[in-house]
VMD Tcl script that draws the C-alpha trace (Angstrom):
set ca {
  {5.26 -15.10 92.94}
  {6.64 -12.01 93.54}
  {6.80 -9.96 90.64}
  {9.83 -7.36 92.07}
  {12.20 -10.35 92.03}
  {11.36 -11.14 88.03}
  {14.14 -9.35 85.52}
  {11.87 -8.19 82.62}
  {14.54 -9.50 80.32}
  {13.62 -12.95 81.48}
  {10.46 -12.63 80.39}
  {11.06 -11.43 76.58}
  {13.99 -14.42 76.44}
  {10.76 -16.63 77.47}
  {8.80 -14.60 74.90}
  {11.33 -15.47 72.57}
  {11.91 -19.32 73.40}
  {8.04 -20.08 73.29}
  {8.06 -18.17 69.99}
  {10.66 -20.51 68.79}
  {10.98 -23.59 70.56}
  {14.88 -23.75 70.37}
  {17.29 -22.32 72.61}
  {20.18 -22.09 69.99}
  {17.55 -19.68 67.60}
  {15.87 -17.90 70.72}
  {19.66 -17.19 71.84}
  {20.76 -15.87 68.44}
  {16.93 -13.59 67.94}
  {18.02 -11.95 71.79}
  {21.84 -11.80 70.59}
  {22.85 -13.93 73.79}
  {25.12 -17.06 73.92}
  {23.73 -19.99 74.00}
  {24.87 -20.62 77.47}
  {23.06 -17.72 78.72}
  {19.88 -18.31 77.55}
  {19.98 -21.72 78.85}
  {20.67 -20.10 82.20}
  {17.80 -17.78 82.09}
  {15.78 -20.55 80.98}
  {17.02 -22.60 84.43}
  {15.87 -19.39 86.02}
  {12.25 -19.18 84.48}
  {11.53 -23.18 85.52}
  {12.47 -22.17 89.16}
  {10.26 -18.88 88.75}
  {7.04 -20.49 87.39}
  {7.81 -23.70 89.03}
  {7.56 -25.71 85.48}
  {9.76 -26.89 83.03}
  {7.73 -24.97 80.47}
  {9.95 -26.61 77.83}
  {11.23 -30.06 76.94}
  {13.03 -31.68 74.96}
  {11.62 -32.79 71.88}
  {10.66 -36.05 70.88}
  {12.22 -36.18 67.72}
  {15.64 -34.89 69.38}
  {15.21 -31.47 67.88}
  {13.98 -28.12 68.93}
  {11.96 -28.46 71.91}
  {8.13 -29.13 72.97}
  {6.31 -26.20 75.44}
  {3.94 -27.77 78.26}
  {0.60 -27.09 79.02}
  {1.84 -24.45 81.52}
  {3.81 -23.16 78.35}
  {1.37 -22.79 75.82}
  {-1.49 -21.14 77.98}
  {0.92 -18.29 79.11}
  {2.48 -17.77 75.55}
  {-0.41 -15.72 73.82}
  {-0.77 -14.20 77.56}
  {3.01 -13.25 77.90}
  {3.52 -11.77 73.88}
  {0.22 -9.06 74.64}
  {1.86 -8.16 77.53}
  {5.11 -7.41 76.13}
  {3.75 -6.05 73.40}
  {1.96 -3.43 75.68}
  {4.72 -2.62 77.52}
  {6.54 -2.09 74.05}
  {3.88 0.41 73.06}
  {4.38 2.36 76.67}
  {8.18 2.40 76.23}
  {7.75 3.55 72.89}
  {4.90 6.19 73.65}
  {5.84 9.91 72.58}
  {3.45 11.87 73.82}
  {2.31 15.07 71.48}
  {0.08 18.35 71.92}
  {-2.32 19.79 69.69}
  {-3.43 23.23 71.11}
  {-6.62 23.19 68.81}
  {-8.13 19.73 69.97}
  {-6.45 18.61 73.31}
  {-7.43 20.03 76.51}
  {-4.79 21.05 79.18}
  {-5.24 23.38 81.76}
  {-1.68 26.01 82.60}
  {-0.74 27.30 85.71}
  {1.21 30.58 85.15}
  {2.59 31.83 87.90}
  {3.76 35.57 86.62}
  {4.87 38.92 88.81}
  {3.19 41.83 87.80}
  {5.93 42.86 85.23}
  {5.41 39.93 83.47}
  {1.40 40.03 83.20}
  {1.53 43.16 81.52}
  {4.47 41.91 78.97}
  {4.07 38.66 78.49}
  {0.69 37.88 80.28}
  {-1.68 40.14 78.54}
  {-0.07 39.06 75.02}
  {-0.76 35.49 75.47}
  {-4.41 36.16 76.54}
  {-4.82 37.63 72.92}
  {-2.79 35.43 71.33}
  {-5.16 32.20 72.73}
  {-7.95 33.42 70.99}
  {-5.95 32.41 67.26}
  {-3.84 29.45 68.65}
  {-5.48 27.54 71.13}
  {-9.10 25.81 71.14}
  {-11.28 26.07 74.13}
  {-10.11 22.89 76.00}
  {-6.93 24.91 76.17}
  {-7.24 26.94 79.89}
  {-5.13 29.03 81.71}
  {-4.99 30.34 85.29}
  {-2.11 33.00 86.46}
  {-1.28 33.28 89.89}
  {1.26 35.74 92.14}
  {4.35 33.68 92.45}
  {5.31 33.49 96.53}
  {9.15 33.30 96.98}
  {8.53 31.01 99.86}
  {6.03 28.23 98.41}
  {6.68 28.78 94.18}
  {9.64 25.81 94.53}
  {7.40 23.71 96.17}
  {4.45 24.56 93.93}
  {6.42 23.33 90.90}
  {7.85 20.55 92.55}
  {4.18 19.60 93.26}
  {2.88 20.27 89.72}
  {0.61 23.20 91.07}
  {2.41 25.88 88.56}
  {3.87 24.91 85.43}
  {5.62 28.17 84.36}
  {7.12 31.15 85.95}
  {7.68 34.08 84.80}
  {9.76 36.23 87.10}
  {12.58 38.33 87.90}
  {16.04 36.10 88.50}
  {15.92 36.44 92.71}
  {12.61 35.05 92.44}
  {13.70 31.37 90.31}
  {14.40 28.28 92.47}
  {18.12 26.91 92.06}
  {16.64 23.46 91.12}
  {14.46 24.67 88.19}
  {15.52 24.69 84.28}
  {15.79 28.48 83.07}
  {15.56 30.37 80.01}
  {16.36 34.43 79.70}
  {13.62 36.26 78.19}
  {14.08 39.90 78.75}
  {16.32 42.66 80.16}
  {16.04 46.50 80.15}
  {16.37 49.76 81.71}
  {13.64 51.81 83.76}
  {12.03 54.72 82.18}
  {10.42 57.28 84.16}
  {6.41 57.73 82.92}
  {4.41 60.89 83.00}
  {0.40 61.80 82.08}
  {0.24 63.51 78.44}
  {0.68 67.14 78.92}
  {2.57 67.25 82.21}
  {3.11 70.69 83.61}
  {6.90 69.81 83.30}
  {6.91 69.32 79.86}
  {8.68 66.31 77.96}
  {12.54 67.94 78.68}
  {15.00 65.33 79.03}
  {15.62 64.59 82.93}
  {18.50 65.76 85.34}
  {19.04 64.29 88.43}
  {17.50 67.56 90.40}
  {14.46 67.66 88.07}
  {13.59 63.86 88.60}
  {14.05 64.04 92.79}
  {12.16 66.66 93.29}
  {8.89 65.07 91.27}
  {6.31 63.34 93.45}
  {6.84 59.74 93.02}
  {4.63 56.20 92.82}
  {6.21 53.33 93.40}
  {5.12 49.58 92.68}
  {6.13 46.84 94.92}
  {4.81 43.91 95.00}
  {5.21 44.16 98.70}
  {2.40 45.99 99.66}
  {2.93 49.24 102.11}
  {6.07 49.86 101.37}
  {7.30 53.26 99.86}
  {10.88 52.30 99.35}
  {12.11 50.11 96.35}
  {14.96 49.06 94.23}
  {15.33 53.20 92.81}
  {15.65 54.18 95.82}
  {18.30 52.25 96.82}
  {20.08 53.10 93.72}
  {19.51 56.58 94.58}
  {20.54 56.40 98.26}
  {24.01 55.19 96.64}
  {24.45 58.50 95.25}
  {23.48 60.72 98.06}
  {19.84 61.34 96.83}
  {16.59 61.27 97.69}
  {12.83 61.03 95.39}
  {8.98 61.39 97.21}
  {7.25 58.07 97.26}
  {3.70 59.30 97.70}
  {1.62 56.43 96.25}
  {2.28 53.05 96.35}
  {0.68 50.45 94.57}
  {1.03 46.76 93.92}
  {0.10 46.38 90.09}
  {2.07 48.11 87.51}
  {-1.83 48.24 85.70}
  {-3.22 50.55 88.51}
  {-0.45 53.38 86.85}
  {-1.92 54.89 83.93}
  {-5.29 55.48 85.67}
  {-3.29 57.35 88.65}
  {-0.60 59.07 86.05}
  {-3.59 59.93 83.89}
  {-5.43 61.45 86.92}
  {-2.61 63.59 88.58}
  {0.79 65.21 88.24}
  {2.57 62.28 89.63}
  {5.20 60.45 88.01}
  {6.21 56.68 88.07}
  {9.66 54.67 87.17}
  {9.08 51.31 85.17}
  {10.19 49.05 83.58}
  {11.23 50.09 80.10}
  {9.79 47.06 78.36}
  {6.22 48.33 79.67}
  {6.88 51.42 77.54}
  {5.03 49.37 74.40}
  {1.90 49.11 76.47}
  {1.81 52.47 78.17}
  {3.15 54.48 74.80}
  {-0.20 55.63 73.76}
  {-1.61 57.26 77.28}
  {1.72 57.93 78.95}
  {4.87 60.01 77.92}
  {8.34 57.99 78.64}
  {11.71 59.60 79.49}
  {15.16 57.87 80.19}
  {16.32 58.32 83.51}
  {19.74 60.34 84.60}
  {21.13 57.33 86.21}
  {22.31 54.04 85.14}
  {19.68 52.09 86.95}
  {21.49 48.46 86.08}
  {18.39 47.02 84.41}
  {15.86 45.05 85.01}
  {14.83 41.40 83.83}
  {12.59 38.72 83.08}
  {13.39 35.14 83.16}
  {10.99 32.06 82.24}
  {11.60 28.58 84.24}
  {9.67 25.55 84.95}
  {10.59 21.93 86.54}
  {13.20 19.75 84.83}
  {10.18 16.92 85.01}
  {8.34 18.99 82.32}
  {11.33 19.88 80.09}
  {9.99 17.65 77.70}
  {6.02 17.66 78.25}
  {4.60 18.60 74.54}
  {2.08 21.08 76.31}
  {4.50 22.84 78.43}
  {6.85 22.94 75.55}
  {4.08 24.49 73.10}
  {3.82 27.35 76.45}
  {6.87 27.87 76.52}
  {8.05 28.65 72.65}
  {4.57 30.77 72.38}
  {5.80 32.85 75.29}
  {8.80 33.21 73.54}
  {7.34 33.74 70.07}
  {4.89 37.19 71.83}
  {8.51 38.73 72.82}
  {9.24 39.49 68.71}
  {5.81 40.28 68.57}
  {6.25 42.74 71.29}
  {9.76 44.09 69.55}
  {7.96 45.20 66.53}
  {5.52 47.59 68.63}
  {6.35 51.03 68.11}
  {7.68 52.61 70.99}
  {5.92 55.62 70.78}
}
mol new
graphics top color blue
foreach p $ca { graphics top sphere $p radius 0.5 }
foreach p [lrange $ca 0 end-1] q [lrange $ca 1 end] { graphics top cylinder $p $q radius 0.2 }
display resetview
């Protein structure tokens, strides 16, 4: 017997005509026509090579063989299983369950969102609840949530695969950051005052000493000193801290930075910058990727109500 070529539905009708023992009652319990059922049950004595049930002596209702009656108790505590799968909804307690995330987060987002939900763990989660953070990689990240290898990403929107489900988390402006007690003071900037300061620049490709500023400066005939450049937005305070070098970010870092760095607006429009959390339409509704998800969400009010400094 092959079981591809059995309908389910012919097994619950023979669920129901063993549980009965009369095709006009098992037809009316399934909401079929008698006709129908009478079909299906032509259908099951050609499947299990039977005629599993017969006609009674009496003349009415009808009598289960041998065959019958051995795989009735089998057949219902299948069915019954099955019943329990279908009707399965799984949940996620962050205390007691254990689930290990993979975050895959650009640099931006480890310091906003990342670092946040490290701290916040410690008061939500119990210690089966793990998780790792990795550098998302334009050219595998798809794959890697296709595969199930990263379960979150939190990026800027050129870095999101078309395919994946997408929620907006942040958006701002860049701010330009200085040490505390800068030898140029904490005047608002000009154009000519923020060109001719010497520059670090993070890119998360490493080596380079061009980035997205200076494009948007090369569009308006200027020109800024790149002479540092770093991959990890955390490497800046030590190097501002350290030096008379300045450093654009993002302007939702300025929470973080407030207390060791001086921030100024720059004398540009800059067109923003933003964050954007997305995962695989196959874990839209997983419990524990959902409970990621809105506490990711919940740390962005949390980070609102920081003072800016």
């Amino acid at each position: 017997m092959d079981l591809r070529q059995i309908d389910l539905n012919l097994l619950v009708s023979l669920d129901a005509l063993l549980a009965e023992c009369n095709v006009t009652r098992a037809a009316r319990r399934l909401h079929l026509s008698q006709p129908a059922l009478s079909a299906q049950l032509a259908r099951l004595r050609q499947i299990f090579g039977d005629p599993l049930l017969l006609p009674a002596e009496a003349g009415r209702g009808m009598t289960p063989t041998a065959r019958a009656l051995a795989l009735g108790p089998i057949l219902h505590s299948v069915l019954k299983d099955l019943e329990s799968v279908v009707q399965y909804r799984p949940s996620f307690n962050p205390l007691t369950d254990e689930r290990t995330f993979q975050i895959a987060a650009n640099d931006t987002a480890m310091v906003v969102l990342g670092l946040p939900l490290i701290e916040k763990l410690a008061s939500c989660a119990g210690p089966g609840v793990r998780i790792a953070f990795r550098n998302p990689d334009a050219g595998l990240i798809a794959a890697q949530m296709e595969g199930g290898e990263v379960d979150l990403l939190i990026a800027s929107e050129r870095l999101l695969p078309a395919s994946m489900k997408v929620r907006p988390l942040l958006h701002g402006s860049f701010v330009m950051a200085q040490r505390k007690g800068h030898p140029r003071g904490t005047a608002s900037l000009d154009m000519d005052a923020y060109c001719a300061l010497q520059h670090v620049l993070v890119t998360e490709f490493g080596g380079h000493f061009s980035g997205y500023i200076d494009e948007t400066l090369a569009e308006r005939g200027r020109h800024r000193t790149v002479v540092v450049s770093v991959e990890k937005f955390m490497l800046v305070p030590e190097i501002l801290r350290n030096s008379d070098y300045v450093c654009t970010l993002p302007s939702m870092l300025r929470s973080r930075f407030a207390s060791v760095l001086d921030m100024f607006d720059l004398p540009f429009d800059d067109r923003g910058f933003g964050l954007r959390l997305a995962w695989h339409p196959r874990n839209h509704a997983d419990p524990a990727v959902a409970w990621l998800r809105e506490t990711l969400v919940g740390l962005l009010d949390d980070n609102a109500k920081r003072p800016e400094g």
